[in-house]
C-alpha positions in Angstrom: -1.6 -12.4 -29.7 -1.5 -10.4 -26.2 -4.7 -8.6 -25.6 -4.4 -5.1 -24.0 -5.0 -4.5 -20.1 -7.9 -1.8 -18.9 -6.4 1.1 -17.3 -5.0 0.2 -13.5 -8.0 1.1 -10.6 -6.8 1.8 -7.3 -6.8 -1.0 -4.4 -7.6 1.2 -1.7 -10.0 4.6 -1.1 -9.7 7.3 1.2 -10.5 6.0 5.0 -9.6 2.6 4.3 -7.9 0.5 7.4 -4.5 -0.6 6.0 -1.3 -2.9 7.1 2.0 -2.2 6.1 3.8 -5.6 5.1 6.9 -6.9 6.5 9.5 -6.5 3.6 11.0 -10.1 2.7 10.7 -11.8 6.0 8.0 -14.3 4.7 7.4 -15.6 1.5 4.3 -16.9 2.3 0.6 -15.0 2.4 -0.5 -11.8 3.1 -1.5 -12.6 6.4 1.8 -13.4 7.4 3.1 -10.3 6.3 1.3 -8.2 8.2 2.2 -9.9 11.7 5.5 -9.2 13.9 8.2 -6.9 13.1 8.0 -3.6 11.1 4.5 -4.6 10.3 2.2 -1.6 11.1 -1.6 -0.5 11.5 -3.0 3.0 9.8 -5.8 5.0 8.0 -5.3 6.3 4.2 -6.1 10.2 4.3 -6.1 10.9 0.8 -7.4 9.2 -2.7 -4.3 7.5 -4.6 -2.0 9.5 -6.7 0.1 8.1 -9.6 4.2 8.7 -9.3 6.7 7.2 -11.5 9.4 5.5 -9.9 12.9 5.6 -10.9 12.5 3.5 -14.0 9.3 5.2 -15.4 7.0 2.9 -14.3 3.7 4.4 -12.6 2.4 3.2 -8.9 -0.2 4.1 -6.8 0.8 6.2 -3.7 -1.0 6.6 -0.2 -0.9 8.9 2.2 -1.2 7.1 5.2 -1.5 8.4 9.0 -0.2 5.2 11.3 -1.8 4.8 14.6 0.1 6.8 16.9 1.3 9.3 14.9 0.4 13.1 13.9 2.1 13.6 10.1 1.1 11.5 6.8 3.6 9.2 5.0 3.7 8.4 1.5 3.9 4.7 0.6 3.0 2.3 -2.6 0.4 0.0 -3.1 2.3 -3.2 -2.9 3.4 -2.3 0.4 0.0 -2.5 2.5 -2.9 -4.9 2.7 -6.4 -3.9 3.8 -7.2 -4.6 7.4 -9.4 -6.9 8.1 
């Protein structure tokens, strides 16, 4: 018999260093995710929000200020890792 999940916590809080991941280039650790290519450093400037995605399923979203830049970008959890 499946036993029922708590509710979802965020990963990350407001101020938190984060690294977006590379999309698909490794399929190895975090860590090598976050190095080369389209992998980038920033600062989340808001607490998480949940937003369904196209097939109803609810993710935490970030706004995130990248080094570098003035505006905020919205992006999901699974996409960043917490600096180190």
């Amino acid at each position: 018999m499946a036993t029922k999940k708590g509710p979802a916590t965020p990963k990350y809080k407001k101020g938190d260093r984060v690294i977006k991941k590379n999309s698909g280039q490794f399929a190895g650790e975090d860590t090598l995710k976050t190095q080369g290519k389209g992998a980038w450093r920033g600062v989340i400037t808001e607490d998480a929000f949940n937003k369904p995605d196209k097939r109803g399923a609810t993710r935490f979203h970030y706004k995130v200020l990248r080094d570098g830049f003035k505006s905020t970008e919205t992006y999901v959890q699974q996409m960043l890792v917490k600096e180190p």
